[in-house]
Biopython code that builds the backbone (N, CA, C, O; Angstrom):
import numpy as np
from Bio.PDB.StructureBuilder import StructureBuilder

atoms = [
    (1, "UNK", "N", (27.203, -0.805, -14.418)),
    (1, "UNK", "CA", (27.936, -1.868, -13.762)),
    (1, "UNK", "C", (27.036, -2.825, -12.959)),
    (1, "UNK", "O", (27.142, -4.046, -12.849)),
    (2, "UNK", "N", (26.233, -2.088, -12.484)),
    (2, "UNK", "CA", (25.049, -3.434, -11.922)),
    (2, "UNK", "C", (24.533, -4.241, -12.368)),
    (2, "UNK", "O", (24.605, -5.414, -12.004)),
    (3, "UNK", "N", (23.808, -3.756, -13.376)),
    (3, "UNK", "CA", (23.408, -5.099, -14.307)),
    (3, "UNK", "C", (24.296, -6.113, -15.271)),
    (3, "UNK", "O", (23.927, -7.034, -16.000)),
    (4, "UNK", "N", (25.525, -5.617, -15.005)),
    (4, "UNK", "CA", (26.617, -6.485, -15.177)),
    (4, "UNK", "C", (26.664, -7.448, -13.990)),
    (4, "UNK", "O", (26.542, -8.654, -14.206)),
    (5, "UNK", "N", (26.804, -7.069, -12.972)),
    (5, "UNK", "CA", (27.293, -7.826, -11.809)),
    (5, "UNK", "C", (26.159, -8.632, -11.420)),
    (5, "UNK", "O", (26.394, -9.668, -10.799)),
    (6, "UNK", "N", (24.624, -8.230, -11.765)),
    (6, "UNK", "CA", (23.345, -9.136, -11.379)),
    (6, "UNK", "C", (23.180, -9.844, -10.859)),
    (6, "UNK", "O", (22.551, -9.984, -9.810)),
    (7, "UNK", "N", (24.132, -10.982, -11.955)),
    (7, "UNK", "CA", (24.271, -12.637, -11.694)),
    (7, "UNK", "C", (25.201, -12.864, -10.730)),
    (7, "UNK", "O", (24.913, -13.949, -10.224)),
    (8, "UNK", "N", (26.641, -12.179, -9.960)),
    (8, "UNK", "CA", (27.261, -12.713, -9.494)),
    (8, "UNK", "C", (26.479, -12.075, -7.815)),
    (8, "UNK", "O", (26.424, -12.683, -6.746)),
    (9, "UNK", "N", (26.149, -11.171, -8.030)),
    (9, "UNK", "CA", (25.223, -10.373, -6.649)),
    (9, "UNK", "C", (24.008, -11.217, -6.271)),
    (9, "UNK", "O", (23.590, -11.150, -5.115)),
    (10, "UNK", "N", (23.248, -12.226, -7.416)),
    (10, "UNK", "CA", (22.392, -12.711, -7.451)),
    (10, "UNK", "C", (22.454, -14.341, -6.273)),
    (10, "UNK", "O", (21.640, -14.974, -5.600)),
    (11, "UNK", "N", (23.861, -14.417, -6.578)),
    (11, "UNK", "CA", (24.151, -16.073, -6.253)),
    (11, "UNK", "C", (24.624, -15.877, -4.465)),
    (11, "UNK", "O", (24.776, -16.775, -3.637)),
    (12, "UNK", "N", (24.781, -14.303, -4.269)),
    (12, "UNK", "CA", (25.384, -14.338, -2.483)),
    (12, "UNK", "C", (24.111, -14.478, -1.756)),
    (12, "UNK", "O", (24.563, -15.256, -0.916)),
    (13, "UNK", "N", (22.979, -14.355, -1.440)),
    (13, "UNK", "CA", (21.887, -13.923, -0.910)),
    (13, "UNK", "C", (21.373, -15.586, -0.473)),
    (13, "UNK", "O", (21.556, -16.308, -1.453)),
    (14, "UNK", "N", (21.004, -16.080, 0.277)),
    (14, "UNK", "CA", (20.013, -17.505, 0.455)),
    (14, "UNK", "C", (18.607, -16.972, 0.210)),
    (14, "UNK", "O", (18.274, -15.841, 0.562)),
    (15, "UNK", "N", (17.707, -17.921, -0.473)),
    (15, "UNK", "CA", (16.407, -17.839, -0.166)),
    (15, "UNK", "C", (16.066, -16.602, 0.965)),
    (15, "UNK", "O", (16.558, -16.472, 2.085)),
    (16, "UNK", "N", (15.147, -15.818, 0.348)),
    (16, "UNK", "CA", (14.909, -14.827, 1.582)),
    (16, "UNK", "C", (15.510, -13.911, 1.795)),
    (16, "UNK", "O", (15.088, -12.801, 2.117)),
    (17, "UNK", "N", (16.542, -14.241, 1.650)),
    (17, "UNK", "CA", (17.448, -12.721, 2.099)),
    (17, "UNK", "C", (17.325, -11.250, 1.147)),
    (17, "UNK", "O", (16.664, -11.038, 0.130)),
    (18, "UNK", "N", (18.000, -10.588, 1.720)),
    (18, "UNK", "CA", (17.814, -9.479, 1.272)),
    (18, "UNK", "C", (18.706, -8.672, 0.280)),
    (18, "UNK", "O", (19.778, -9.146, -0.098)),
    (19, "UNK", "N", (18.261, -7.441, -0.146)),
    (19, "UNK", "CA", (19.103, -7.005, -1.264)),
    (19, "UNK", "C", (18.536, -5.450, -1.212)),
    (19, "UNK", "O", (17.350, -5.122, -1.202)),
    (20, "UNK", "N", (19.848, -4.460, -1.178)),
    (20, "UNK", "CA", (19.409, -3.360, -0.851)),
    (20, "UNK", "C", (20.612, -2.999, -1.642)),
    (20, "UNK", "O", (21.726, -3.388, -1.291)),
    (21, "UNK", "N", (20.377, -2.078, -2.974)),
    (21, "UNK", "CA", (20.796, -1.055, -4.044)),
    (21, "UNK", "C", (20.544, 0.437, -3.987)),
    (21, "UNK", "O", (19.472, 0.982, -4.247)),
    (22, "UNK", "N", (21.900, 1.152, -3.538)),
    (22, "UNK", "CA", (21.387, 2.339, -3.469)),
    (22, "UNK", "C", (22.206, 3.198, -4.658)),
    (22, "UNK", "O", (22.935, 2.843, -5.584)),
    (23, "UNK", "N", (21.661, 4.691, -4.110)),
    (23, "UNK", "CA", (22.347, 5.668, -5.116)),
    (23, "UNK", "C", (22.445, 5.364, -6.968)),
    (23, "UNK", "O", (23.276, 5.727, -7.802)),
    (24, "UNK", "N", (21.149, 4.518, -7.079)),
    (24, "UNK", "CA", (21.261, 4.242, -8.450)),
    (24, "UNK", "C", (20.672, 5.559, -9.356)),
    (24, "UNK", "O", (19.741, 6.230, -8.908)),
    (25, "UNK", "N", (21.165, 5.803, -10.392)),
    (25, "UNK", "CA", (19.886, 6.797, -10.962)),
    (25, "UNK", "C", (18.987, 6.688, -11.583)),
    (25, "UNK", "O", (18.715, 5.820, -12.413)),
    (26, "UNK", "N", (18.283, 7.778, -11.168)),
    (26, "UNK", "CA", (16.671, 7.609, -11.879)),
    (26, "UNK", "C", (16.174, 6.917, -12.762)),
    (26, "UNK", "O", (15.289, 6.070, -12.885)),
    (27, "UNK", "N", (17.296, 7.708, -13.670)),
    (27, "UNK", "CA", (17.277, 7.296, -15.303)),
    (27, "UNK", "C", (17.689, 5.512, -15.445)),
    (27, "UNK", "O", (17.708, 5.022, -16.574)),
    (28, "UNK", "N", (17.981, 4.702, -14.310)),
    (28, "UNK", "CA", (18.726, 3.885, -14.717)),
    (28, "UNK", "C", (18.031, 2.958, -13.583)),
    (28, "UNK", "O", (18.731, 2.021, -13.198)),
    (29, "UNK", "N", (17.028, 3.064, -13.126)),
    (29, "UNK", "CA", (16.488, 2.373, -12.238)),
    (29, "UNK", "C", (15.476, 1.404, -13.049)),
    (29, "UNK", "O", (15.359, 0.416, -12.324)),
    (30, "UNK", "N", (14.621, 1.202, -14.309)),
    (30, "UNK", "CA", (14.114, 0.593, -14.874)),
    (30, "UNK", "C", (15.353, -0.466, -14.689)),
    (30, "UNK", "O", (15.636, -1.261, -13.792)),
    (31, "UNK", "N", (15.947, -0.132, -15.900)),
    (31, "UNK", "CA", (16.902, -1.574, -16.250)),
    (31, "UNK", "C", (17.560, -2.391, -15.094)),
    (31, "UNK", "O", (17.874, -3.578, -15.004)),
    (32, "UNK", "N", (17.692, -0.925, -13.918)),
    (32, "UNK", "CA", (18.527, -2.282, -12.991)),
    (32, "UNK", "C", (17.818, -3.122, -12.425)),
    (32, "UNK", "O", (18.267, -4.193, -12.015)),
    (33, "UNK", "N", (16.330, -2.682, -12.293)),
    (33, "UNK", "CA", (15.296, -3.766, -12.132)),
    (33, "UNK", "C", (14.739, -4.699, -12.616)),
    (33, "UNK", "O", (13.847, -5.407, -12.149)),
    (34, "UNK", "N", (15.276, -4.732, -13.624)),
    (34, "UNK", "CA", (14.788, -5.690, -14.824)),
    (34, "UNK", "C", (15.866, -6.857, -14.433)),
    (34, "UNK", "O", (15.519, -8.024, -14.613)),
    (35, "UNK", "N", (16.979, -6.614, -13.977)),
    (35, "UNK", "CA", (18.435, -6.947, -14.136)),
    (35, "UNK", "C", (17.794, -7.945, -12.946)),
    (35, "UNK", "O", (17.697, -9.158, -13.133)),
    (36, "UNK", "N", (17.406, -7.354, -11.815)),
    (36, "UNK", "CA", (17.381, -8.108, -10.534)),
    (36, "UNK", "C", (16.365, -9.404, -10.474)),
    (36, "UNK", "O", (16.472, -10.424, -9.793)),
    (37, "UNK", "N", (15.202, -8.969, -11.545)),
    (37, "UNK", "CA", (13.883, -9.129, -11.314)),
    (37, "UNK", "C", (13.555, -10.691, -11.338)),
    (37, "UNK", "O", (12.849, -11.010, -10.382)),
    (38, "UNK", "N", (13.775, -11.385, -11.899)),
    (38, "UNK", "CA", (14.087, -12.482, -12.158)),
    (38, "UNK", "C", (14.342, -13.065, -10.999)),
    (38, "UNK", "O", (13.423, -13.848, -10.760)),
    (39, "UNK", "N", (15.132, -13.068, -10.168)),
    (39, "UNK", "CA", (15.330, -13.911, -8.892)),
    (39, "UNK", "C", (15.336, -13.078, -7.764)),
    (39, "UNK", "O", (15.901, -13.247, -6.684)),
    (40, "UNK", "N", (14.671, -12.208, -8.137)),
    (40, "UNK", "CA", (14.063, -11.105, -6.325)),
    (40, "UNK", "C", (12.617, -10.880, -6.550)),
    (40, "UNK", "O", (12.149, -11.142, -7.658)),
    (41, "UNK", "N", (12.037, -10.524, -5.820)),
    (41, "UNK", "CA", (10.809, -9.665, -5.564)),
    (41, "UNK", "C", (11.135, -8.742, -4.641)),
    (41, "UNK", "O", (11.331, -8.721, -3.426)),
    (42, "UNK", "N", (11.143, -7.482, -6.135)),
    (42, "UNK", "CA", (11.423, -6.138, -5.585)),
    (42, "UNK", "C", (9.840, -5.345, -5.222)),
    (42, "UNK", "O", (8.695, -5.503, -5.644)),
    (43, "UNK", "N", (10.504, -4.415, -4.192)),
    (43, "UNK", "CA", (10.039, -3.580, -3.283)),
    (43, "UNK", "C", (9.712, -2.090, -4.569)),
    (43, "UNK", "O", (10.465, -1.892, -5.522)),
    (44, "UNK", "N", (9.016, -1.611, -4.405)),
    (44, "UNK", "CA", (8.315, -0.671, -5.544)),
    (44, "UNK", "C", (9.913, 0.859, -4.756)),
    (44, "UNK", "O", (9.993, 1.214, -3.580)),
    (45, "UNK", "N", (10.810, 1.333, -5.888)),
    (45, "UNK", "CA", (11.823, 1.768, -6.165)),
    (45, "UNK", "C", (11.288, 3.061, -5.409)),
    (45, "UNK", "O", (10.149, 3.483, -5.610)),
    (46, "UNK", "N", (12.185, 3.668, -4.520)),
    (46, "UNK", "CA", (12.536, 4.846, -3.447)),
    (46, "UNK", "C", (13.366, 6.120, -4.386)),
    (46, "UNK", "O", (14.577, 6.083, -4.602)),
    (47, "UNK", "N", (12.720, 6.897, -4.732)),
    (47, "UNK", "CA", (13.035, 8.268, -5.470)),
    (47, "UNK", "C", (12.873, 9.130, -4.717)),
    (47, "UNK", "O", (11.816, 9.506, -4.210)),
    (48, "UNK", "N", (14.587, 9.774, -4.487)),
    (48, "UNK", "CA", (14.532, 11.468, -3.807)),
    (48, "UNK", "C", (15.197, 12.505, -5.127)),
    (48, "UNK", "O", (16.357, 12.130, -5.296)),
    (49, "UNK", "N", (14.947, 13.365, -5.851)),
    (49, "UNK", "CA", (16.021, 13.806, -6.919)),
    (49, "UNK", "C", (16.163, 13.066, -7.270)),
    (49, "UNK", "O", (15.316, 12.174, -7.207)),
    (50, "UNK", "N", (17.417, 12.895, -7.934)),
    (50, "UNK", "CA", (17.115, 11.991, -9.250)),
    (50, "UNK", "C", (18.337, 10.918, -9.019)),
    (50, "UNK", "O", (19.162, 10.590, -9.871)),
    (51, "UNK", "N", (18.261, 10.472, -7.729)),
    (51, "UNK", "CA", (18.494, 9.081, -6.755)),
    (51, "UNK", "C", (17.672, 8.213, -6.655)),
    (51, "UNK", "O", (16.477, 8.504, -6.724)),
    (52, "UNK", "N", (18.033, 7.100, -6.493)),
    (52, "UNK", "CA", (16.782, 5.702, -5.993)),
    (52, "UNK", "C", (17.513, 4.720, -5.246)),
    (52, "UNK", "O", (18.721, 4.514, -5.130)),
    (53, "UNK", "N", (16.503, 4.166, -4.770)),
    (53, "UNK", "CA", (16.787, 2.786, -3.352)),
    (53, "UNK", "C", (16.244, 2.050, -4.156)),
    (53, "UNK", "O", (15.473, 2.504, -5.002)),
    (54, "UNK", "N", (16.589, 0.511, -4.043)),
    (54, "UNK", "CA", (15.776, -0.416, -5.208)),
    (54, "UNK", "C", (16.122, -1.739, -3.794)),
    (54, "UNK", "O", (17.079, -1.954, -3.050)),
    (55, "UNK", "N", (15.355, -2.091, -3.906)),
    (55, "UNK", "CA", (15.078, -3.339, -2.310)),
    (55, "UNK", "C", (14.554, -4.303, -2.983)),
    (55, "UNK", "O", (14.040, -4.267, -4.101)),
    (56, "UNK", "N", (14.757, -5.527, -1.977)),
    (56, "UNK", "CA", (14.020, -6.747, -2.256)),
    (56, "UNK", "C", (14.429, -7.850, -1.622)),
    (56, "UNK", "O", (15.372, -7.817, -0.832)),
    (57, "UNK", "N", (13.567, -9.261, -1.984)),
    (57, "UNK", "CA", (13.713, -10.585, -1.227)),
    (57, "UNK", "C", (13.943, -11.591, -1.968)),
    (57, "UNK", "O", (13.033, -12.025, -2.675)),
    (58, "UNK", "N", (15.504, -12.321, -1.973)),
    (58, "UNK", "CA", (15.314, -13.400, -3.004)),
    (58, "UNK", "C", (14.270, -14.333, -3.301)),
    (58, "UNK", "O", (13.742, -14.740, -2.266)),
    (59, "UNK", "N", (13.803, -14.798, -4.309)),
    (59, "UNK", "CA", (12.768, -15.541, -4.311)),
    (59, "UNK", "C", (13.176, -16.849, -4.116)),
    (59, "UNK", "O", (12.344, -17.756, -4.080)),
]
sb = StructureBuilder()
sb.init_structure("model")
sb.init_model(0)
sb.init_chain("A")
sb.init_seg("    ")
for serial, (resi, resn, name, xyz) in enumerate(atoms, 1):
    if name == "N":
        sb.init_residue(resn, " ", resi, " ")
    sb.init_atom(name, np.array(xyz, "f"), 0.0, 1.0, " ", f" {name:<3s}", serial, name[0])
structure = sb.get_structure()
């Protein structure tokens, strides 16, 4: 569902702001970064078990 929503999550944020994705899984943390990547500069992805934090700053 996130990388569905990308674009509409993409357009709330101003320049700068922030973006904080949690409880994504492991397995599924590539793509949602791929999803974001484009108009953030993400923060290198937070793994406890097979959870992740995925952060960043609109560009």
């Amino acid at each position: 569902p996130l990388r569905e929503l990308a674009p509409l999550i993409s357009v709330l944020p101003v320049e700068g702001g922030l973006l904080g994705l949690s409880a994504i899984l492991a397995s599924q943390a590539e793509s949602v970064c791929d999803a974001f990547a484009e108009l953030f500069t993400l923060d290198p992805v937070v793994e406890k078990e097979e959870w992740c934090r995925i952060t960043g700053r609109k560009k």
